[in-house]
C-alpha positions as a Python dict, from the first residue, in 0.01 Angstrom:
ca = {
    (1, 'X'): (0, 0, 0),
    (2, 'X'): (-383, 4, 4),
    (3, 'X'): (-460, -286, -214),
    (4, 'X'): (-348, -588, -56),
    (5, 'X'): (-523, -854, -269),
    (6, 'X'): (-257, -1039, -514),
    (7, 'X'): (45, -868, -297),
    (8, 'X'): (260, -1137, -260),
    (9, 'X'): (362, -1134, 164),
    (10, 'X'): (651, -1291, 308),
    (11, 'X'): (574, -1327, 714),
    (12, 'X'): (830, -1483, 997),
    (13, 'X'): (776, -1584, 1291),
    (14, 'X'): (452, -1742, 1103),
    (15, 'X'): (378, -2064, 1285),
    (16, 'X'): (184, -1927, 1611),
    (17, 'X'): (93, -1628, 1764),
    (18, 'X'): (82, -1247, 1593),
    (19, 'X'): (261, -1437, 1301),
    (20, 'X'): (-40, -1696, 1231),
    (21, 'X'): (-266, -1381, 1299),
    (22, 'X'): (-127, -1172, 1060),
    (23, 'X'): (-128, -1447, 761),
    (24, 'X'): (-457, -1503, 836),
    (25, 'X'): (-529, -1138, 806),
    (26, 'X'): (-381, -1056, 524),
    (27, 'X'): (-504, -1387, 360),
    (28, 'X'): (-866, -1218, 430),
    (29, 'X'): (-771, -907, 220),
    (30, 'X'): (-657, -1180, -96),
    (31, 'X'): (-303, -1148, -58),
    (32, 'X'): (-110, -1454, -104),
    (33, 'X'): (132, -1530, 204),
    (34, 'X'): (495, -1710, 244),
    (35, 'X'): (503, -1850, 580),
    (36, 'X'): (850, -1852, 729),
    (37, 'X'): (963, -2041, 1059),
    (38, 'X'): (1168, -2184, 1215),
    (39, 'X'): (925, -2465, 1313),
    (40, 'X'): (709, -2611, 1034),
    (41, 'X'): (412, -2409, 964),
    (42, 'X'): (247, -2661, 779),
    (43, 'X'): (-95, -2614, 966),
    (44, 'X'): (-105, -2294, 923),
    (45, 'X'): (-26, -2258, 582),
    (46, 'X'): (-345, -2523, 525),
    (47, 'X'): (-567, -2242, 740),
    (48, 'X'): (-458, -1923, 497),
    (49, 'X'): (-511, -2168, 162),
    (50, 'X'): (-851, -2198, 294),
    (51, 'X'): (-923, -1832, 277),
    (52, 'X'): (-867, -1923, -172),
    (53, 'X'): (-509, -1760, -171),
    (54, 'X'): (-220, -1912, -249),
    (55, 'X'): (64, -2031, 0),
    (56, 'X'): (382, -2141, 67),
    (57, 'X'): (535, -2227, 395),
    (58, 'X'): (934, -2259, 459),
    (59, 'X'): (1146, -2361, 767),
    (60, 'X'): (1401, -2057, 827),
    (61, 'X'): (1630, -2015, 1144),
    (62, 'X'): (1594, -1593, 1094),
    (63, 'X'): (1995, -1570, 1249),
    (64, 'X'): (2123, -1763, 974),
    (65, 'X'): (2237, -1508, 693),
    (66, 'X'): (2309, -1818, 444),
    (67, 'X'): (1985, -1959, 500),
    (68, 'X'): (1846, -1639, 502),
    (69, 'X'): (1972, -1578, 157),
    (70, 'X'): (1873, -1912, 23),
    (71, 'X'): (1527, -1860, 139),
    (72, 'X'): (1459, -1489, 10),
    (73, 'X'): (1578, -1649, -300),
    (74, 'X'): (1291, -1929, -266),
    (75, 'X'): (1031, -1656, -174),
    (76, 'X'): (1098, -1384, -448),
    (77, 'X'): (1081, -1721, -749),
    (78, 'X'): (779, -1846, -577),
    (79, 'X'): (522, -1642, -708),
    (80, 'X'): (663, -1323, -933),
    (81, 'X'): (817, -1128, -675),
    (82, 'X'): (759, -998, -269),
    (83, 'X'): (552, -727, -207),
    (84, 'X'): (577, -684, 185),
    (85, 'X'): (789, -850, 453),
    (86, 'X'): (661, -859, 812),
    (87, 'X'): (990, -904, 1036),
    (88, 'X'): (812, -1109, 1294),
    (89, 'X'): (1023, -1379, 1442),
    (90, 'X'): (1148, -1306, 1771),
    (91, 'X'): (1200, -1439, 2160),
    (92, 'X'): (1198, -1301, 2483),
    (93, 'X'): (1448, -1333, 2762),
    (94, 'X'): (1440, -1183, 3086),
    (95, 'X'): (1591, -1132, 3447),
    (96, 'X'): (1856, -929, 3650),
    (97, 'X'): (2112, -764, 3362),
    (98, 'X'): (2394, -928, 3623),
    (99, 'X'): (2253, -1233, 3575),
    (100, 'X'): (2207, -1273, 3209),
    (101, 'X'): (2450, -1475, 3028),
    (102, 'X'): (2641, -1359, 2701),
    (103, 'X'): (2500, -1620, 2491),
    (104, 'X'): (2127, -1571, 2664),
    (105, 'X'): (2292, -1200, 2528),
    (106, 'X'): (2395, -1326, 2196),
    (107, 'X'): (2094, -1533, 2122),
    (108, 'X'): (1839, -1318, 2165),
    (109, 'X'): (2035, -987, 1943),
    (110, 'X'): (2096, -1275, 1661),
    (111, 'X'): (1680, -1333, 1633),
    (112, 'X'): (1539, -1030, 1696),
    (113, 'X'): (1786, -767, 1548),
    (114, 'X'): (2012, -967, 1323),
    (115, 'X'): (1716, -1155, 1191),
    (116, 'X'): (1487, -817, 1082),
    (117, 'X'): (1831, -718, 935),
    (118, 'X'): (1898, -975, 753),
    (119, 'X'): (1558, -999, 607),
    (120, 'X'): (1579, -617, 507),
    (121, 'X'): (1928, -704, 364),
    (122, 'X'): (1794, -972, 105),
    (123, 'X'): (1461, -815, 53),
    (124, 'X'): (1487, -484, 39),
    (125, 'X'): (1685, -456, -286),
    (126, 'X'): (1400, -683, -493),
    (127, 'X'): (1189, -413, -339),
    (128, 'X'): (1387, -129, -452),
    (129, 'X'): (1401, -260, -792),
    (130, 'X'): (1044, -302, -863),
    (131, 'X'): (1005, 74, -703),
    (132, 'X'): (752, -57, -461),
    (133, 'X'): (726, -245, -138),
    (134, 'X'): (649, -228, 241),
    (135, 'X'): (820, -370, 549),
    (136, 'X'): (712, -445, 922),
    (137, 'X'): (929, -526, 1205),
    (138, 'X'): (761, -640, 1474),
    (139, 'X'): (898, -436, 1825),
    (140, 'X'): (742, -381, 2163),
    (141, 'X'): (604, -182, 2395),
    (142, 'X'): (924, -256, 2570),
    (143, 'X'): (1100, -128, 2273),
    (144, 'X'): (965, 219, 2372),
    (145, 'X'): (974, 191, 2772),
    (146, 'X'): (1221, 8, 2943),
    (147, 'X'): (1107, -188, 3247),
    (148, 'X'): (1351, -361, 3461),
    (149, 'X'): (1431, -716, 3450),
    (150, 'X'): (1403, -718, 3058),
    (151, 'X'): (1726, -552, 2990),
    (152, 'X'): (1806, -824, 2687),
    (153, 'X'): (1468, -786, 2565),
    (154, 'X'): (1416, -370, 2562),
    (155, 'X'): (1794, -382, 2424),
    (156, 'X'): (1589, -568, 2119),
    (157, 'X'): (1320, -409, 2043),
    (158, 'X'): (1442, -74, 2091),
    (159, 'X'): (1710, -128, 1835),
    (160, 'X'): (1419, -230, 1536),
    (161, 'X'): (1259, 95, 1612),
    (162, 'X'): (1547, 282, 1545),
    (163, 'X'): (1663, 48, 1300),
    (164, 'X'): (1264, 113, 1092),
    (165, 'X'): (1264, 471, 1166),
    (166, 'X'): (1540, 561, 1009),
    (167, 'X'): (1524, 327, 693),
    (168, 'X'): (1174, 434, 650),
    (169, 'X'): (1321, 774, 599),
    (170, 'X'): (1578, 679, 329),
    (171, 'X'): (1373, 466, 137),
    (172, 'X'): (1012, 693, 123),
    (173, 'X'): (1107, 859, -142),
    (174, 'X'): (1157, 566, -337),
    (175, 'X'): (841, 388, -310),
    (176, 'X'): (911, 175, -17),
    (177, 'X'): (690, 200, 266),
    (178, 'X'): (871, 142, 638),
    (179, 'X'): (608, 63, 991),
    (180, 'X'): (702, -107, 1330),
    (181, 'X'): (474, -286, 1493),
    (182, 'X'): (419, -198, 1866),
    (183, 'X'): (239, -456, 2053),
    (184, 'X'): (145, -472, 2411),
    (185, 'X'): (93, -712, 2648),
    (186, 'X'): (-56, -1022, 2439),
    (187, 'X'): (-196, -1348, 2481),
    (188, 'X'): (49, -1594, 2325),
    (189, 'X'): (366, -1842, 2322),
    (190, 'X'): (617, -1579, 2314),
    (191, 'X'): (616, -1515, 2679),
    (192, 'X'): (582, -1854, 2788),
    (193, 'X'): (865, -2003, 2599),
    (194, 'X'): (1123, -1722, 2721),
    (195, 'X'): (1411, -1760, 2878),
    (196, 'X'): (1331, -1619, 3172),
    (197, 'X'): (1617, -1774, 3422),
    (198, 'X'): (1608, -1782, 3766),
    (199, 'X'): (1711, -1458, 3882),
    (200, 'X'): (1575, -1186, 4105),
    (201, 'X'): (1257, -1018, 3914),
    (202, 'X'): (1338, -1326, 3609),
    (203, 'X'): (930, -1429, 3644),
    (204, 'X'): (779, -1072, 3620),
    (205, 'X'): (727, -1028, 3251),
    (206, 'X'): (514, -1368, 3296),
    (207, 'X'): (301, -1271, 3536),
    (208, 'X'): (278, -936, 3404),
    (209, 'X'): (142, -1103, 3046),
    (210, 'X'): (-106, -1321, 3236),
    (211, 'X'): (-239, -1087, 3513),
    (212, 'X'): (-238, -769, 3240),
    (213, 'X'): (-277, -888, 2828),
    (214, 'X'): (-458, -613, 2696),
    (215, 'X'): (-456, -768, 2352),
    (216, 'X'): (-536, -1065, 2141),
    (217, 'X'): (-331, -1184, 1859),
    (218, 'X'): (-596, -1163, 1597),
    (219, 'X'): (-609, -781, 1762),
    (220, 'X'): (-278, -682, 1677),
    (221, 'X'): (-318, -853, 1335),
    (222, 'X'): (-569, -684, 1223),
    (223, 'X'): (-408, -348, 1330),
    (224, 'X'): (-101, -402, 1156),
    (225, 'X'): (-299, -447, 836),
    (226, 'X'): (-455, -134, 837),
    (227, 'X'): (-145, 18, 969),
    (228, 'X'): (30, -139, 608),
    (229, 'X'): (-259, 9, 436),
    (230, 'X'): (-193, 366, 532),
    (231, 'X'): (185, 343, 570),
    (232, 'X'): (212, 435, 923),
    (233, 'X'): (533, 489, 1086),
    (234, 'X'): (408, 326, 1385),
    (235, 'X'): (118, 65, 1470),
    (236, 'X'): (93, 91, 1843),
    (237, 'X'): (-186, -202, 1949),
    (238, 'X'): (-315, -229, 2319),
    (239, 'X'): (-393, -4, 2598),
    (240, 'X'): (-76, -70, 2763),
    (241, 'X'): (128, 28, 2473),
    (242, 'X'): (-21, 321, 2410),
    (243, 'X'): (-58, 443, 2783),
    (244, 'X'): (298, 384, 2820),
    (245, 'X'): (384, 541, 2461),
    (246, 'X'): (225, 843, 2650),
    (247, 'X'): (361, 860, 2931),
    (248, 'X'): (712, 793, 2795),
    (249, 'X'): (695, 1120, 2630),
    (250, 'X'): (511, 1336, 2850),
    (251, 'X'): (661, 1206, 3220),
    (252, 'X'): (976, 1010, 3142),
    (253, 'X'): (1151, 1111, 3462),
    (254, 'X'): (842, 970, 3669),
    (255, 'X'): (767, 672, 3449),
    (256, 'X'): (1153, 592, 3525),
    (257, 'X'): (1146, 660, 3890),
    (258, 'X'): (862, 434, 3959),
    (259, 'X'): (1063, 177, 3769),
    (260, 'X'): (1368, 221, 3980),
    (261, 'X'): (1126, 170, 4277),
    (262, 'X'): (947, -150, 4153),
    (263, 'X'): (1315, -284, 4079),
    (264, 'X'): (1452, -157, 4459),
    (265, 'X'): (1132, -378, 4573),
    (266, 'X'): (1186, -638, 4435),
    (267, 'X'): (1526, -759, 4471),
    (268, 'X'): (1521, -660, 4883),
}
């Protein structure tokens, strides 16, 4: 999709963070933007009207299907139709796997794999329909490596890059473009309002974040429009992401070994 201005772009996850980046970003390239969260993004939706687009901001709990529908519903009447959907919402939770509960288990799968789901379930067929369209889920870089302690988490992220991959390959042929978005380590609230319980390595991804960001929202915004621009498969932002995308392909076993050690270290 490499004209952006008048695309109509639904974004969760919108109130803070990548997701306040991105509208912003796009905002800049004259798309209008549909703000979605589950905490009111009315600020923010005042910031990207600023920027002389057009915008709409709803409150939407991504891991409720009936809401879900209700709102895509909302979105699609709002202003002729929805051009791209950036999967965004999501939360982190961390710790020993023994440790974690099943509904610290439960919660985090119902955000950040049932909610890209459901969004592709209500969208995607408005999309198909018009014969255009492009969609963004948001991953990790712990979607592609898999540190200890973030078990939950890597489970996550690892499923929406499978989960993009292969839809972008069913629906390319049918004008419907397909990226995930592979952030690093990056400066926002998402790490510090984790659930990151009290549990042997449970305060490393913290730390990590704070000692190690390698990227700032407005970064990995403006990354992930370019990345929608050109239709790439995947828009890896940060040099920890992409050192790690490296290595994860060309020395797994070590990468894993020096993971195994790190964990052995830290819970002795």
């Amino acid at each position: 999709m490499k004209i952006l201005s008048g695309k109509n772009v639904v974004i969760t996850g919108a109130a803070s963070g990548i997701g306040r980046s991105a509208a912003l970003a796009f905002a800049a390239e004259g798309a209008n933007i549909i703000l979605a969260d589950i905490n009111a993004a009315a600020d923010v939706e005042q910031e990207v009207r600023a920027k002389g687009v057009k915008a709409a901001a709803f409150q939407l709990d991504v891991s409720d299907p009936e809401r879900y529908q209700a709102f895509a519903k909302e979105a699609i009447d709002w202003n002729g139709g929805v051009d791209v959907l950036i999967n965004n919402a999501g939360f982190m939770a961390g710790g020993a796997v023994q440790d974690c509960s099943l509904e610290q288990w439960h919660s985090i799968t119902n955000v950040n794999v049932h909610g890209p789901f459901h969004g592709v379930h209500f969208f995607l067929p408005h999309m198909l329909a018009r014969g255009s369209g492009h969609i963004v889920t948001t991953a990790s870089l712990f979607g592609l490596a898999h540190l200890p302690f973030v078990g939950p988490y890597c489970m996550t992220k690892a499923a929406v890059v499978a989960f993009s991959n292969s839809l972008r390959s069913e629906v390319a042929h049918q004008g419907i473009g397909v990226s995930v978005l592979v952030p690093g380590s990056v400066a926002t609230n998402l790490v510090n309002n984790g659930d990151w319980h009290a549990s042997s390595g449970g305060n490393m991804i913290p730390e990590m974040f704070e000692k190690h960001g390698s990227s700032s929202p407005e970064q990995v915004a403006s990354a992930l429009v370019k990345g929608v621009k050109k239709n790439k498969r995947q828009i890896i932002v940060g040099r920890d992401a992409q050192m790690l995308s490296r290595l994860i392909r060309w020395l797994p076993n070590t990468l894993y070994n020096s993971f195994g050690k790190f964990a052995q270290q830290t819970m002795t």
